[in-house]
C-alpha positions, -999 to +999 in steps of 0.1 A: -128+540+392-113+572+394-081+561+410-079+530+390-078+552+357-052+578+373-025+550+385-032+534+353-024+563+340+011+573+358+025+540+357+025+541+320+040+568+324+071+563+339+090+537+314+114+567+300+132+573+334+139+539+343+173+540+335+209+542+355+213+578+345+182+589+360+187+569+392+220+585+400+204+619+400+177+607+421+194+597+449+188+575+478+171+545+472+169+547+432+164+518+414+161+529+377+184+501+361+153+488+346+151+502+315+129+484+285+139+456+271+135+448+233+123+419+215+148+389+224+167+363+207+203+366+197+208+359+155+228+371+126+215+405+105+227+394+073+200+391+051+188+354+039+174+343+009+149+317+025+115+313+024+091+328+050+059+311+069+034+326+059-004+322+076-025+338+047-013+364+012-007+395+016-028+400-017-059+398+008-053+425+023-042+449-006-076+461-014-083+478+015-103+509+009-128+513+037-118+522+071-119+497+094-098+468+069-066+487+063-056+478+101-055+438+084-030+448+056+007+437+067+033+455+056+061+440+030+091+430+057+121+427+037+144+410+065+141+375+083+138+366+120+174+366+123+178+405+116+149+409+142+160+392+168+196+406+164+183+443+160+163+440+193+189+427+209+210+457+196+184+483+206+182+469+244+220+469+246+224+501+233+199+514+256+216+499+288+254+510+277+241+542+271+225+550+302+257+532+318+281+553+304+263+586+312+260+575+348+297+565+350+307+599+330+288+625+350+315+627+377+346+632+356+322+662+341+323+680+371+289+678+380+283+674+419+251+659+418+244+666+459+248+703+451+229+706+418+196+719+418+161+710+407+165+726+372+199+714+366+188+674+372+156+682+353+179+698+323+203+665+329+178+645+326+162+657+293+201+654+277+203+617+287+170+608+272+180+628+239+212+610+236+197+579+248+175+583+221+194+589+191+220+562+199+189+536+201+176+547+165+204+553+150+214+516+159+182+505+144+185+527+112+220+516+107+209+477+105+172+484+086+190+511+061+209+481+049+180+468+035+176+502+012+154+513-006+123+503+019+087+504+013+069+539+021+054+526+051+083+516+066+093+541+097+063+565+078+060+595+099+037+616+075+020+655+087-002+649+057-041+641+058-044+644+098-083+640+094-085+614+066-110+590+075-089+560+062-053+569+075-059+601+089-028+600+118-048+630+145-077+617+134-071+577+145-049+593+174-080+604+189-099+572+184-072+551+197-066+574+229-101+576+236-104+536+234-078+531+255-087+552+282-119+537+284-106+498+277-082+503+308-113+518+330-122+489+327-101+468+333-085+481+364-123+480+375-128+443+366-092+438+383-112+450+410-140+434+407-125+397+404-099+400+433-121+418+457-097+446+460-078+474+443-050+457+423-015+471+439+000+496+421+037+501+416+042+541+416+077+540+430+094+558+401+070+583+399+072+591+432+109+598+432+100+621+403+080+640+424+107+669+435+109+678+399+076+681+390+062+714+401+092+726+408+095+753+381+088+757+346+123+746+330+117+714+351+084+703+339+092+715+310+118+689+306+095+660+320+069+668+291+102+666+265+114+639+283+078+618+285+062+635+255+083+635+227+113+613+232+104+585+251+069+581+226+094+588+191+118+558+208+096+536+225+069+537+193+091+532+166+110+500+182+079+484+195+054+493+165+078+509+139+099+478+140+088+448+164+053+449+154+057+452+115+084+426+115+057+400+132+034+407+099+057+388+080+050+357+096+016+365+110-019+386+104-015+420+117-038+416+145-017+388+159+017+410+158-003+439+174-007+418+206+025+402+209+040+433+207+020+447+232+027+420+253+066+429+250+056+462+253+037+456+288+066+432+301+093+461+294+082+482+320+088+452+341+058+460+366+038+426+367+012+442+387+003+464+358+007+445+328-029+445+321-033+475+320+000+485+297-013+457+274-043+471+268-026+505+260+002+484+239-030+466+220-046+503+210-011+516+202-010+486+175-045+490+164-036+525+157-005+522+139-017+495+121-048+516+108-025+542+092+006+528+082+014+564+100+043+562+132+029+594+143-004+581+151+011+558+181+037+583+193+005+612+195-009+588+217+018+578+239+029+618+242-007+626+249-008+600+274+021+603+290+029+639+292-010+645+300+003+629+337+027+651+342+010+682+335-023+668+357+004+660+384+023+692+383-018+713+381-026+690+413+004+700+429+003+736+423-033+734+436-015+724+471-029+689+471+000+660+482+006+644+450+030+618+466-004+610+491-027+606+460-003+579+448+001+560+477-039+560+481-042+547+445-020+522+455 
């Protein structure tokens, strides 16, 4: 069980360095092209004054005032399918070019990458992300801030209330991150259970992480930015911020929360662990969802994701072989 919950746990973690950037540093053998994918299907992202399918009124939903109903209440979309499925598109080739052109660029900088050291990847590293980062959103702000002025919930990320029972963001952050530990238990232990053994795991890019962590403080302390704050503020607010409330106009909230989970689990593009990220994706949702509130998910993700490499760089400090724990998880 143990081990089940700990790969669980680093594979989810391990989405923000899968890009070409990252596997140039981490030479041999990298393969880090795969970097998330967002929502498909080319279209046009002018708006269109059509009619939307609806499966049930939003007037339903709009007297919420109990916890435990607001996560039914869609949000007001103001753009059709065609602005989604261009946007996504957008994002995911944004986020390729990006990391292609930082690859390609590092050598006319003057950067030898054989004779850097640990600190200087680690530092290298944290600057892709960043820019990676800010190009991705500011694509998507640039195509949704046509649609000006939005509704409030709409990319909400609110400090206010953090214990308010109905949309209190720490508050629900907890909830959700305490479900989803314990939803994912148990599901890598009914993997288990139903195919007689351990489910492989796919630790691969964490493993070739593993010279940087430990190594010093400037180096984890870029793999906690890197897997804490940036990739959760990116990966949160395309896949909930945007994906997820998009799907509520054109289907109940609980519906969009799982297909976006499902993208969410097939952009890490580790079919062994798709369970697993799916359950994760499905308590990210159920959290947003609950507040209206981005910084509910992102909590979550950080909490998640830099809480691996913190336990990893503790473990290794403690002179256990962290790349031997993997391997036996897997």
């Amino acid at each position: 069980m143990v081990s089940v919950i700990f790969s669980s746990l680093a594979q989810s973690s391990v989405l923000a360095f899968s890009n070409p950037t990252y596997a140039f540093l981490l030479k041999p053998n990298c393969n880090f092209s795969q970097r998330f994918s967002c929502p498909p299907l080319p279209c046009s992202p002018f708006r269109r004054r059509r009619s939307s399918i609806c499966f049930y009124s939003s007037k339903e939903d709009s007297g919420a005032n109990f916890p435990g109903k607001e996560v039914l209440r869609r949000w007001d979309v103001p753009w059709e399918w065609q602005t989604v499925s261009l946007t996504s598109l957008a994002c995911g080739l944004s986020f390729v070019l990006t990391g292609l052109v930082e690859a390609a660029a590092v050598p006319y900088l003057g950067l030898q990458i054989g004779e850097l050291g640990l600190d200087e990847k680690a530092e290298i590293l944290f600057v892709d992300q960043g820019i990676t980062t800010a190009v991705v959103l500011g694509v998507l702000y640039g195509i949704t801030n046509t649609f000006q002025p939005l509704p409030d919930d709409f990319f909400r990320y609110d400090l206010r209330e953090p214990f308010s029972l109905q949309k209190g963001w720490l508050l629900w952050a907890g909830i959700g991150l305490l479900g989803a530990i314990i939803a994912i238990a148990l599901t890598g232990a009914a993997m288990s259970l139903f195919s007689g053994e351990t489910p492989e795991r796919e630790t691969d890019a964490l493993v070739r992480l593993l010279p940087l962590i430990g190594s010093s403080s400037i180096s984890t302390a870029c793999l906690v930015g890197i897997t804490g704050v940036l990739a959760p503020l990116l990966e949160e607010t395309i896949f909930r911020g945007f994906f997820m409330v998009s799907l509520t106009k054109w289907v109940p909230t609980p519906v969009s929360v799982l297909i976006s989970a499902a993208v969410f689990a097939l952009a890490h593009l580790t079919p062994s662990e798709f369970p697993q990220l799916f359950v994760l994706g499905t308590a990210l949702g159920f959290s947003y969802a609950q507040t209206h509130n981005l910084l509910t998910p992102i909590t979550i993700h950080a909490t998640w994701n830099s809480g691996v490499i913190l336990l990893l760089t503790f473990l290794q400090l403690q002179g256990y072989d962290i790349k031997e724990l993997l391997q036996a998880s897997s």
